[in-house]
N, C-alpha and C positions, 0 to 999 in steps of 0.2 A: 495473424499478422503481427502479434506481439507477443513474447515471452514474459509471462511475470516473474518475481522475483523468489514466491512463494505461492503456492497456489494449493487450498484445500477442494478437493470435488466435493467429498462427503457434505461439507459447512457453507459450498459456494463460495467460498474467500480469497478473496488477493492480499496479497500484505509485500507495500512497494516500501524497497531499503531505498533513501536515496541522500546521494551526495553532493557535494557543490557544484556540480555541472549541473545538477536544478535549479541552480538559483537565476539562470536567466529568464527573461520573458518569453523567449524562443520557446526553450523548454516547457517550461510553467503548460503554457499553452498546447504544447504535444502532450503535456502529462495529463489534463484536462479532458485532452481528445483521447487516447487510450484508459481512462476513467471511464468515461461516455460509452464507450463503445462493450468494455468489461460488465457496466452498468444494464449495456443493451441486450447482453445476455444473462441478465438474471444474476449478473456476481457481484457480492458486495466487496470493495475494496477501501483497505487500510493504509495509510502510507506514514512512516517512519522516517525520519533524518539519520543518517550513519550516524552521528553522534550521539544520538539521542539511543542507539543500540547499544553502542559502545560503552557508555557513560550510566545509562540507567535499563540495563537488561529486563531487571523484574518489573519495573516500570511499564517498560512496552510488551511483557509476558500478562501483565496484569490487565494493559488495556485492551489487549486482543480476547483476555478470558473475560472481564466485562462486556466488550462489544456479541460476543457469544451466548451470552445469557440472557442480553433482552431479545 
């Protein structure tokens, strides 16, 4: 029912890019819900601001190879 943005099988991982059409409460709250539901199958999920890709790459490479480690 939902497409992620990135998805590892091997690690179980989601990694959500997302941009200012998040920033409504509508959304927030859909984003929550396909959280929950990724969560319900066993996947852990990440989620990243376009900007925050944009602006600081190794940054969000670094936090994805920390969250991998523990």
């Amino acid at each position: 029912h939902f497409v992620a943005d990135f998805y590892c099988h091997e690690k179980l991982l989601v990694v959500e890019i997302d941009g200012t059409v998040h920033d409504s409460e509508e959304q927030r709250g859909h984003d929550e819900g396909r959280k929950l539901v990724f969560e319900s199958l066993g996947l852990k999920v990440l989620r990243f601001r376009n900007d925050e890709v944009d602006l600081n790459l190794k940054g969000v490479l670094k936090k994805i190879l920390d969250f991998l480690k523990d």
